[in-house]
Kinemage of the C-alpha trace (Angstrom):
@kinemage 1
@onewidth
@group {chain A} dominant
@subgroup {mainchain}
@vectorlist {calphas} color= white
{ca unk a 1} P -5.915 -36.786 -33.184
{ca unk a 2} L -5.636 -33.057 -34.792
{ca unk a 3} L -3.762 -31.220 -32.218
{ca unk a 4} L -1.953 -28.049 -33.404
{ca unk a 5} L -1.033 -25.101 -30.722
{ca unk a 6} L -3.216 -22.616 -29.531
{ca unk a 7} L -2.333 -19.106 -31.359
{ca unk a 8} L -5.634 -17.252 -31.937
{ca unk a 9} L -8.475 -16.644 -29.784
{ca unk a 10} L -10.218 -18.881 -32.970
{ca unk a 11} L -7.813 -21.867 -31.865
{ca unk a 12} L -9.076 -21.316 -28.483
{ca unk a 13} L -12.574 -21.647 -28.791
{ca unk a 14} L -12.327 -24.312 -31.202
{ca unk a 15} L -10.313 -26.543 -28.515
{ca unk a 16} L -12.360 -25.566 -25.479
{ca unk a 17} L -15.450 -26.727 -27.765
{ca unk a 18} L -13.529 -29.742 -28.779
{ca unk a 19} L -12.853 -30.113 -24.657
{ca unk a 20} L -16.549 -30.382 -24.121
{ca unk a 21} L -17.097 -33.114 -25.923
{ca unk a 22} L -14.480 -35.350 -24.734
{ca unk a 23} L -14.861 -34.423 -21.300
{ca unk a 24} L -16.513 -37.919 -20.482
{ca unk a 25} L -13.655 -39.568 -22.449
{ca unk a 26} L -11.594 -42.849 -20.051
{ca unk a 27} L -8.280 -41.920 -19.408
{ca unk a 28} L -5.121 -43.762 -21.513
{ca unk a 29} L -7.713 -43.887 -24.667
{ca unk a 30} L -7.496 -42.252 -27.979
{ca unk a 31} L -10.088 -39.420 -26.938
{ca unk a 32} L -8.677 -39.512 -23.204
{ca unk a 33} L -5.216 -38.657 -24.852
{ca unk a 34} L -6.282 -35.944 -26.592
{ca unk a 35} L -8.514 -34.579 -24.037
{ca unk a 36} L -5.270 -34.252 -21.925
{ca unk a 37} L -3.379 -32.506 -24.440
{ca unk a 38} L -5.631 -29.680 -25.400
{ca unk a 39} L -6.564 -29.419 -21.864
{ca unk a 40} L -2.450 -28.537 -21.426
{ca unk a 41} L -3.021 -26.541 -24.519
{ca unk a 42} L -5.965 -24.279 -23.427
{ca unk a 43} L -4.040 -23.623 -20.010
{ca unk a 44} L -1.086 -22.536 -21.507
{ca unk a 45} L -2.708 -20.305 -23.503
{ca unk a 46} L -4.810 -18.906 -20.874
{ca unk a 47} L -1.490 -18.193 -18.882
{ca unk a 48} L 0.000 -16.322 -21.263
{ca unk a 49} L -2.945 -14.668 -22.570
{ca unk a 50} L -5.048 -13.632 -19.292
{ca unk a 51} L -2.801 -14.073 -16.622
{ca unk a 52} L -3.830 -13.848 -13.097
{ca unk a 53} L -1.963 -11.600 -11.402
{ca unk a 54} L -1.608 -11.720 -7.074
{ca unk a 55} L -3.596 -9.120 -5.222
{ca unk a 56} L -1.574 -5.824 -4.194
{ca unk a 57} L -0.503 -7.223 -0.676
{ca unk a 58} L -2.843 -4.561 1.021
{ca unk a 59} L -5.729 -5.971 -0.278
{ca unk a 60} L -4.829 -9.017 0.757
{ca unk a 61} L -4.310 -8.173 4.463
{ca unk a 62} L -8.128 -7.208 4.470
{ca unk a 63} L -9.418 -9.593 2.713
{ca unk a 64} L -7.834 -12.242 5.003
{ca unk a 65} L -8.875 -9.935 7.559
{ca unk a 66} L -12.889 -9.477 6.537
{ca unk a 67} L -12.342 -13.344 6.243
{ca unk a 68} L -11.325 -14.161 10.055
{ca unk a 69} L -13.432 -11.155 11.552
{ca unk a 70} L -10.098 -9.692 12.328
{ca unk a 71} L -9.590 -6.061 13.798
{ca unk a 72} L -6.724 -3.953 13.266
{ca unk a 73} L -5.822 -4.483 16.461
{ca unk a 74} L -5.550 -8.023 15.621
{ca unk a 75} L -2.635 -7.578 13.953
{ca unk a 76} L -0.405 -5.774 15.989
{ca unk a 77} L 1.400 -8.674 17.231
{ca unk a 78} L 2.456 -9.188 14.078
{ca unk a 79} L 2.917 -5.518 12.427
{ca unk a 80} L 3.959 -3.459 15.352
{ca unk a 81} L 1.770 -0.955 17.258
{ca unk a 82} L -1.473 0.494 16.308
{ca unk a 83} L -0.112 3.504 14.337
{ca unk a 84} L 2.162 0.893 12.453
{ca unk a 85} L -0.795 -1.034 11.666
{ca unk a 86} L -2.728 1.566 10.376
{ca unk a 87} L 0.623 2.543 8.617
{ca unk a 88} L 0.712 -0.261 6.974
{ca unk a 89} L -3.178 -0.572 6.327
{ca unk a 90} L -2.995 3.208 4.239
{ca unk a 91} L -0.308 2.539 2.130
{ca unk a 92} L 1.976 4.519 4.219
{ca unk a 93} L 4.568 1.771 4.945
{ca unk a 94} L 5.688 -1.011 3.402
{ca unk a 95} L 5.503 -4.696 4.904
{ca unk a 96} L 8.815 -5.283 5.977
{ca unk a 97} L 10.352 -9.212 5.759
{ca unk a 98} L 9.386 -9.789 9.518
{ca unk a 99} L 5.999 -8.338 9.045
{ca unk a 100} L 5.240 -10.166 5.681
{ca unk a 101} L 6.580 -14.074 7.945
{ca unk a 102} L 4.559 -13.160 10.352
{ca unk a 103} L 1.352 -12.624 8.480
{ca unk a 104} L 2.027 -15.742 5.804
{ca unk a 105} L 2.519 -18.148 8.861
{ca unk a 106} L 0.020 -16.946 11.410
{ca unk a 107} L -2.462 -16.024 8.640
{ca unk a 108} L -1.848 -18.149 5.443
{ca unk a 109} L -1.783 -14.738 3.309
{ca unk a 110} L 0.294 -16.343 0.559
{ca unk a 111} L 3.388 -15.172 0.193
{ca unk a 112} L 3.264 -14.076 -3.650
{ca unk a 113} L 0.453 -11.819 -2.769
{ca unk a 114} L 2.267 -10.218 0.193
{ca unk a 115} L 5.910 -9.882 -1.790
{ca unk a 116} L 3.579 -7.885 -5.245
């Protein structure tokens, strides 16, 4: 096994071509082994090189609502009153903690992508 880190996008591609052909290999094998460790390799790289960032928390309130066929008025139990919503939905206020509970438990909006 020939495993070095990841530093160039060269290293990259050669270890995600490498990954392709050991992808069939049995675990707790020679190949298997290695497979593992430039698949740890390739995501770490891919973290710190193209990280995926959460969606602005907005976005993420109408996604989740386009999702569930939600209206705004779905959400005022859980925002306020309508003109809070629509606060809220035009960037006018900010989710406060209360707001940003109530949507992560009654909506699974994670929590990451409601604190951005």
């Amino acid at each position: 096994m020939n495993v070095r880190p990841i530093k160039t996008e060269s290293d990259y591609d050669y270890a995600l071509a490498r990954i392709e052909t050991l992808w069939e290999a049995k675990q707790n094998t020679p190949n298997g082994d290695e497979l593992k460790v430039l698949v740890t390799l390739v995501e770490a790289y891919e973290s710190e090189k193209y990280p995926i960032y959460p969606p602005d928390p907005i976005e993420a309130i109408k996604f989740r609502m386009k999702q569930m066929n939600l209206r705004k008025m779905d959400l005022e139990k859980y925002l306020g009153s309508k003109s809070r919503v629509t606060e809220v939905l035009q960037r006018k206020r900010k989710l406060s903690l209360n707001m940003i509970k109530s949507l992560y438990k009654e909506f699974g909006i994670p929590a990451e992508s409601l604190l951005a």
